[in-house]
Structures are given as C-alpha cells and as structure tokens.
C-alpha positions as CSV (number, residue, x, y, z in Angstrom):
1,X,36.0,85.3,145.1
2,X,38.6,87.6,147.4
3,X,41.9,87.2,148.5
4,X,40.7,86.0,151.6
5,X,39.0,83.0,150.5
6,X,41.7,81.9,148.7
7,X,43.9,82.2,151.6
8,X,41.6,80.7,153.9
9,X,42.1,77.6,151.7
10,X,45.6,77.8,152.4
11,X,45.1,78.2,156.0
12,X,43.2,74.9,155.7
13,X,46.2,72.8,154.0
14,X,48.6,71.4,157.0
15,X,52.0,70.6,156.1
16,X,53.6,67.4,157.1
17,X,56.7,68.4,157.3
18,X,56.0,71.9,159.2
19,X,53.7,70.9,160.9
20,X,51.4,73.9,160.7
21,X,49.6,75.8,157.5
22,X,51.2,77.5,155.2
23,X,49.7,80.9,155.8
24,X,51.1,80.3,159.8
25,X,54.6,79.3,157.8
26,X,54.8,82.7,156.3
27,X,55.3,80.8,152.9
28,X,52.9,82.7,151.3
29,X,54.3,85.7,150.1
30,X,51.8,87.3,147.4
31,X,48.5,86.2,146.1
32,X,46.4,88.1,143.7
33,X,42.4,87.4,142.7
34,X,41.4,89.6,139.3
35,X,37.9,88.1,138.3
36,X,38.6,84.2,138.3
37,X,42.4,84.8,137.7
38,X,43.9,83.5,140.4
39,X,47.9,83.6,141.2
40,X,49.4,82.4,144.3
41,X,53.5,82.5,144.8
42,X,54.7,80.3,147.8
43,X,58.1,80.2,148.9
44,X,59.3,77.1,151.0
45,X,62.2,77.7,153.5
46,X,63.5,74.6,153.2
47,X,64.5,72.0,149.7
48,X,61.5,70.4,148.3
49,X,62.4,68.6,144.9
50,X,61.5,65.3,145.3
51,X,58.4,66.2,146.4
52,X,57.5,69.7,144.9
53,X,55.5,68.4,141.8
54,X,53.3,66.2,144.3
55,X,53.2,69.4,146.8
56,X,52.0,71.5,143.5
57,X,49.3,68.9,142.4
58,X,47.8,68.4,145.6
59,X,48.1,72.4,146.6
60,X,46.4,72.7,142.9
61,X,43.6,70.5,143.9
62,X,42.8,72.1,146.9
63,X,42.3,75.1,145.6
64,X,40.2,74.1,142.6
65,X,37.9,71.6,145.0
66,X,37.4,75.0,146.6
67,X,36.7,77.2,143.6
68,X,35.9,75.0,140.3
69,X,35.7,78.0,138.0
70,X,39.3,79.2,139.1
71,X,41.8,80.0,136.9
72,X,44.6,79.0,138.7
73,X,48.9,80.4,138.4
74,X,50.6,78.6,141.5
75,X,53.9,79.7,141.4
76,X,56.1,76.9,144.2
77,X,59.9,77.1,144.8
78,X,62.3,77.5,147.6
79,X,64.8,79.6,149.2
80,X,67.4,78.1,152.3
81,X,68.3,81.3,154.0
82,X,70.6,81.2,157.7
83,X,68.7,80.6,160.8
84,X,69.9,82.2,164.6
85,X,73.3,80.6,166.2
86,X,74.3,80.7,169.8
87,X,74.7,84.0,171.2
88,X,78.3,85.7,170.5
89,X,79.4,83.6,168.3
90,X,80.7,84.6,164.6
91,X,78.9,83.2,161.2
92,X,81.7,80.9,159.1
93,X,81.9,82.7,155.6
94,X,80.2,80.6,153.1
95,X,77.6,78.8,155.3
96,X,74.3,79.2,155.9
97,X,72.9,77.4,158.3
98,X,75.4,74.3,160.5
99,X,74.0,71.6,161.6
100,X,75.8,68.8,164.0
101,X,74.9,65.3,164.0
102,X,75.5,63.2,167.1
103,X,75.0,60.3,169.3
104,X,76.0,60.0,173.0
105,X,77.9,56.4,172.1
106,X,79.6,55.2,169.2
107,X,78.0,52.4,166.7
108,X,75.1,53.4,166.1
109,X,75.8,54.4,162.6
110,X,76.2,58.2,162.6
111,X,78.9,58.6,160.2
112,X,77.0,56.8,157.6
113,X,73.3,58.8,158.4
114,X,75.7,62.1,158.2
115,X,76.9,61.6,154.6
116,X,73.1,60.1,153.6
117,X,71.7,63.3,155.0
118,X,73.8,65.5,153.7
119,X,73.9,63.8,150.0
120,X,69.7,63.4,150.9
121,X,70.2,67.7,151.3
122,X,71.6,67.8,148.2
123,X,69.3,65.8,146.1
124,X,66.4,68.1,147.4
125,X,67.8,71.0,145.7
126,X,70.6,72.0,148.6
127,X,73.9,73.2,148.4
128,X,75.2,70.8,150.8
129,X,78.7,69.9,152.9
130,X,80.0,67.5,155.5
131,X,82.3,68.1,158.1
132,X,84.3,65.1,159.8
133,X,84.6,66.1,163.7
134,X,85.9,62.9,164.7
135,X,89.7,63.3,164.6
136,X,90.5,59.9,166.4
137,X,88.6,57.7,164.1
138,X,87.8,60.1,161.1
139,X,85.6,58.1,158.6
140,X,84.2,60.6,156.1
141,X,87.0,60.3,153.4
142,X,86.9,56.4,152.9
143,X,82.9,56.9,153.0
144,X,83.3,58.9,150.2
145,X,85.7,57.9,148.4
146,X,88.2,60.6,148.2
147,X,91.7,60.5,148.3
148,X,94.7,62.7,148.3
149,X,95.5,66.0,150.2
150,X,93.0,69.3,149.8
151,X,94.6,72.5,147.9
152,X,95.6,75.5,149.6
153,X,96.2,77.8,146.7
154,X,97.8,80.6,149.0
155,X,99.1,78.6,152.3
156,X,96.8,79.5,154.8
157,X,93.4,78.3,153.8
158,X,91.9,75.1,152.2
159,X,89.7,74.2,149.5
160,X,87.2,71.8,150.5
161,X,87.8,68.2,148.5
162,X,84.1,67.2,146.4
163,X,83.0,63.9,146.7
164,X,79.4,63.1,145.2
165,X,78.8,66.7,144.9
166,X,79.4,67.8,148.1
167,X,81.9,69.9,149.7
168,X,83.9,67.9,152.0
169,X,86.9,68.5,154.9
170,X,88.4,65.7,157.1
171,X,91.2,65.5,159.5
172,X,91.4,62.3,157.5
173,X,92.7,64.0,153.9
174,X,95.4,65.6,155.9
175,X,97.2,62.2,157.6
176,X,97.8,58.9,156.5
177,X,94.8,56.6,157.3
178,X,96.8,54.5,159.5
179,X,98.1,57.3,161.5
180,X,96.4,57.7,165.1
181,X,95.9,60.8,166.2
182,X,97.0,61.1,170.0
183,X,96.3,64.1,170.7
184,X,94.5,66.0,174.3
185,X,91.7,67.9,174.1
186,X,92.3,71.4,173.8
187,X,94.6,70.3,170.8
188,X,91.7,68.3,168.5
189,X,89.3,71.3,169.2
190,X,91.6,73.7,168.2
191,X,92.1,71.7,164.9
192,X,88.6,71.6,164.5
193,X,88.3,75.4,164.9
194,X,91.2,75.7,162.1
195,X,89.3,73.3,159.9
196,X,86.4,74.8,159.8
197,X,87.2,78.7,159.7
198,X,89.8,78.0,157.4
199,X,88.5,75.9,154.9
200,X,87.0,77.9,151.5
201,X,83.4,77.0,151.8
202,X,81.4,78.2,148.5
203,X,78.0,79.3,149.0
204,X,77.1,76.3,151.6
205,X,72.9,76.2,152.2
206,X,74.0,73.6,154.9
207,X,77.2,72.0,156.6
208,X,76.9,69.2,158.2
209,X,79.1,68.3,161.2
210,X,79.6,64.8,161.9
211,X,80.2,65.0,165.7
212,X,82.8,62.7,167.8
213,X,80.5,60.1,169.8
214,X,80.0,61.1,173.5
215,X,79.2,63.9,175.4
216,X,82.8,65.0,176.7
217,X,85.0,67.9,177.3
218,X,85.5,68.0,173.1
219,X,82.2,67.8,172.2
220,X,80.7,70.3,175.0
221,X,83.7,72.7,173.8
222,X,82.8,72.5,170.1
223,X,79.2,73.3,170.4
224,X,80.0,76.4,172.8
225,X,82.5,77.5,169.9
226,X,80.7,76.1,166.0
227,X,77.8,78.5,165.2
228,X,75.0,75.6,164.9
229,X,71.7,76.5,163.4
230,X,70.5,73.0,165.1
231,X,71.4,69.4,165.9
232,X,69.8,66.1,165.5
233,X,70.5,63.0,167.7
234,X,71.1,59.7,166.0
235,X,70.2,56.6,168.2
236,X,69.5,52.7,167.7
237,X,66.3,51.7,169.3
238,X,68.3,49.5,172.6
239,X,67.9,50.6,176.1
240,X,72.1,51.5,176.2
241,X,71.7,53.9,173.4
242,X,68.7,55.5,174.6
243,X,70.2,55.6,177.9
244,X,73.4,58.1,176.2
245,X,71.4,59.8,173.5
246,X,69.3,61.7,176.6
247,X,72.6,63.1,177.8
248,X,73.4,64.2,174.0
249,X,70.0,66.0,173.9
250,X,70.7,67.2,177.1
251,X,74.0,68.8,176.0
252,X,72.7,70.4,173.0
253,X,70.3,71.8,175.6
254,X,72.9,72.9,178.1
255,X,74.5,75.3,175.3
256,X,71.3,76.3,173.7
257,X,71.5,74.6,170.3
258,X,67.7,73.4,169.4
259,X,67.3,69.9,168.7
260,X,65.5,69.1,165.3
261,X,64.8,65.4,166.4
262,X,65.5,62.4,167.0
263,X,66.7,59.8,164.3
264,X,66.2,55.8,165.3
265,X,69.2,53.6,163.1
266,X,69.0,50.1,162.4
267,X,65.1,49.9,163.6
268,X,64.1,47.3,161.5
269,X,66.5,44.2,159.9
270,X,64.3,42.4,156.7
271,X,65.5,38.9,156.2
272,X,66.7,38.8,152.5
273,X,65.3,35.5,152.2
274,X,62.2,34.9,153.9
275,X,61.0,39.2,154.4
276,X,60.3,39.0,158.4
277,X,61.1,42.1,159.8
278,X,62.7,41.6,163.3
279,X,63.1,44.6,165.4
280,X,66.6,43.3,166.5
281,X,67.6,46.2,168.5
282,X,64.2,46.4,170.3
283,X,61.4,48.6,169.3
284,X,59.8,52.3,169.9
285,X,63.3,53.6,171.8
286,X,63.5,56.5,169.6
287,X,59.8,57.4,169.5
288,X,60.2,57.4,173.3
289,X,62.9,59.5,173.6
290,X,61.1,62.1,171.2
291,X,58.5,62.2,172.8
292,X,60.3,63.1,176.5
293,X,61.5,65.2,174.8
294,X,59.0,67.2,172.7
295,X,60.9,66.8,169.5
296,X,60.3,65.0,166.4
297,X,61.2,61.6,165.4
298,X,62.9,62.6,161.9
299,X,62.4,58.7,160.8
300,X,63.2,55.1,160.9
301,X,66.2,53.7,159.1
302,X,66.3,49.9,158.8
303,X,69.3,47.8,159.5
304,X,70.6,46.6,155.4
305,X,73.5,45.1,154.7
306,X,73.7,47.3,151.3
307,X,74.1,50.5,153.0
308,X,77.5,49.0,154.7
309,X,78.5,47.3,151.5
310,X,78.3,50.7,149.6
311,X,80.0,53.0,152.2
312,X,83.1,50.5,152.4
313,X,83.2,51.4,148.7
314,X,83.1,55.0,148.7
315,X,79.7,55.0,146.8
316,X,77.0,56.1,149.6
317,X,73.7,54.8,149.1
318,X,71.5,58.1,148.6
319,X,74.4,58.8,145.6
320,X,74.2,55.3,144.5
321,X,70.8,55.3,143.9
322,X,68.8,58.1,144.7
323,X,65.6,56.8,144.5
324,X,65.9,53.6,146.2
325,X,63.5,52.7,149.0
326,X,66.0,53.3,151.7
327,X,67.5,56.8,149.8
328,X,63.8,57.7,149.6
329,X,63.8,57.6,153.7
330,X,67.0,59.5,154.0
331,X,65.8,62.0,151.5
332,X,62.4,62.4,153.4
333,X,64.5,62.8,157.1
334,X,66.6,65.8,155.4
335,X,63.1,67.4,154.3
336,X,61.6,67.3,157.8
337,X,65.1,68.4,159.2
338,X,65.0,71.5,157.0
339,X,61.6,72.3,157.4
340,X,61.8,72.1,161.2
341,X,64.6,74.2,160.9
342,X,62.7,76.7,158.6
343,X,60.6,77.4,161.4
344,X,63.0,78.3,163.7
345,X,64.3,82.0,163.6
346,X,65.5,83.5,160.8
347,X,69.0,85.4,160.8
348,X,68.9,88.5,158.5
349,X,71.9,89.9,159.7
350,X,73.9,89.3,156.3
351,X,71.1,90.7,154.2
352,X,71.4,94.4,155.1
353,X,74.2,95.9,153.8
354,X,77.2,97.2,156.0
355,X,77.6,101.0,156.7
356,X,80.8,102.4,156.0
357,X,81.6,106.1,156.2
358,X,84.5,108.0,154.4
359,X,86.0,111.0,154.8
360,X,86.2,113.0,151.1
C-alpha cells in the first residue's frame, strides 16, 4: 500500500457539495502510508459541522472498503479563508469573504432567506454577519429582534449590534422605524459605503449583504463599489419573478461578481391539515433559470407559515430551531454556497506580510 493508492481512493470520492474529488479540491493537504498506518489530513474550504461526522464516516469507509487491514488516522476540519473581489477595489477590515443576496423584484422573501443563511453560516461553524442594504424599507433589525442605537466608542466608527450570534448593521438601528427615508441615489449609496467601511467588523468569515430589490442605479452602483466574493439570486418559481431575476444574474454579470446559484422561495406550500403539497407559485422556474445559466440551484425552500410567524417575532427559524426540517434546508443551501465559493479563487494577499523599510 503507497501513497498513491490511498489517494486514488480519494480521487474516487465526489463531493456533493463541490462538485468534484477531493484530490481536484486541493483539500488534501498531507497523507502519509508507514506499513498499514495510514494518516490522511483534509482541510475543507468551506463550514461543514452539521455534516462533518457523516463526511468522516463515510470518507472512513471508503477507505477501509479499499484496504481492510488499514490502520486508519483521518484527520477532517475546516478553514474559510477570502476569495478574489472585483478588480480595484479595497478589502473591508474584518471580512473575509462578502456575499450579496438579491432578487430583481421585491416579495419574494429575500430578507428572510438572508438572515436564515447567514444564521445557517453560523451554525456550520462560520463567523457570520448581515448587512441590511435596503435603506427605504430596512427589515433586518425587527427580523432580529434588536433594538436600540449601535455604540461608537470613539465617534467615527460603529460597533456592529449581535443578534442570534451574528454581527449585525442596519440603516434601521440608526432611525426610528416609522421614519421614511427619502433620500436620491447617490445619497443611500453613500450611506451604504459609510455603513459598511465604518462599522467595527471582528474577524467576519462571511458578511452577508441583503441587497435593495431591483436592478437600478443603487444596486448597479453598490456592486461596482462592495468588494463581493459572490452573489446568489433569490427567486419564487412564477414566470414574473423569473422574468426579473435574469436581469439580477445579468447585473452581477455586467460587473463581474460570480453567481453562486440560484435559490427558488416558497416552491412548495404543505397543507397543515390534509399534507398535499401544491406548487402554488408554479413549478421548476428556478431549476430553469439555473440551468440558462450554468449555475447551481442552491435549493428549494417551501412556502410555511412558521417561518413568517417567527421573523415577526424576532426569533428566525434556523436560531429557533436549528435542526428543524426547514433549518436543516437553509443549513444545507449555506454549505453548497460556501463550498461553491471555496472553489473559486483564493485571495492570499493578507497572508504575506507587508514590507516596510526604515532608515536606522
């Protein structure tokens, strides 16, 4: 038994959520054969904890199907480290990696999948945060129940308010929820600018950004300016949705942010009574639109009346109960976000250090 055959077994296990091998991943980074001592260290780019004792039993098996009298050390963990941005653009201090979230129309349930899949990032192991981008309607605070005005302990920056462990900033926590925001333009980008460079992020894997619906002069303008690792597109399964979540795709396209894929809301509604499953919005829209598009479909969310109920309450169902059925799917999305992401170029810039010469 060599090295080689034991990474030819590796070679031979696919990963769902990469898509590929883990050899091909570059998630293997040592193994070691001495007699029937075998030790293999893998190291996932992406959070894994819901599934990483399943991921090391079946890996386990594979291996031992292959080589019975193997004494096998698998050593399984991971490490989120910043992928490439846009061209010219500046990191944020703090973050890693900057993910938006949109949709080319509102009502379609965005807001709620961005606070899921950021508390789904954080349940996998993540150091996560959410960013509310929508100044004229911002919904993040109420949908996480927090309250009261951030800190700003010298009077230039904030500190980011924490609502079900994550790190959270909202146009919301600095007005009165009543107050409307008429403002043009150039004047909400600019706050979002301010918000986001000047709030004190600590040690972020991922920040969410819960983009304004539409594909206007304030969206196009914040994606030419945020540093974003990737974006996903959230959609209901109707022809009108489908119809504006190609020209979100489109944008992300237009200013050279990849698209991670393609998540379909409110697929499925389960009669609480009788458990028919109508496909109320129509069916296969976001499978469609992945596929034109050659990106994934992230996953399915159904339509439940719970997951309204517990965001008017400031409890959000993957925090609620984190291993509910429908946390489970929001938990599985963020792992196939990440791990599409992992694959993506890696940024290595802040891991060499800087050069600084002095004169004795």
């Amino acid at each position: 038994m060599q090295k080689e055959n034991i990474e030819a077994v590796l070679k031979d296990y696919q990963c769902p959520y990469m898509g590929t091998d883990l050899v091909s991943a570059n998630t293997v980074k040592d193994i070691t054969v001495d007699g029937n001592n075998v030790s293999i260290k893998i190291v996932l780019g992406w959070p894994a904890e819901g599934i990483m004792q399943a991921f090391h039993k079946n890996l386990n098996a594979k291996v031992m199907d292959a080589y019975p009298d193997a004494k096998l050390t698998l050593d399984l963990s991971y490490e989120i480290i910043p992928h490439t941005v846009q061209q010219s653009i500046e990191r944020i201090k703090g973050i890693k990696n900057i993910i938006a979230i949109a949709s080319g129309k509102g009502g379609v349930g965005k807001s709620t999948t961005s606070v899921n899949l950021a508390l789904a990032l954080k349940e996998e192991g993540a150091t996560a945060a959410i960013l509310d981008a929508d100044i004229y309607g911002p919904s993040i605070p109420r949908m996480l129940g927090l309250a009261g005005k951030p800190d700003s302990e010298d009077g230039k920056t904030l500190d980011p308010k924490m609502g079900h462990g994550l790190q959270a900033m909202s146009i919301g926590l600095l007005v009165e929820e009543e107050t409307p925001m008429i403002w043009r333009g150039p004047m909400v980008t600019q706050a979002l600018e301010q918000l986001l460079t000047d709030t004190n992020w600590e040690d972020v894997d991922f920040l969410i950004i819960d983009l304004p619906p539409g594909t206007g002069d304030v969206q196009l303008t914040l994606c030419q300016k945020i540093p974003l690792s990737g974006a996903v597109i959230v959609t209901t399964p109707q022809d009108i949705s489908l119809i504006d979540a190609r020209k979100g795709l489109k944008m992300f396209e237009k200013v050279e942010v990849p698209v991670l894929g393609v998540i379909e809301n409110m697929s499925t509604f389960i009669c609480p009574k009788c458990g028919t499953v109508e496909s109320i919005f129509g069916e296969g829209g976001g499978e469609q639109l992945a596929e034109e598009n050659d990106v994934k479909l992230l996953g399915q969310l159904p339509l439940l009346k719970s997951i309204r109920v517990e965001m008017d309450k400031g409890t959000p169902t993957v925090s609620e109960n984190p291993e509910s059925p429908v946390s489970l799917m929001y938990r599985d999305i963020a792992r196939k976000m990440a791990a599409t992401l992992s694959m993506r170029k890696k940024d290595y810039s802040s891991a060499f250090p800087k050069i600084v010469i002095q004169n004795d």
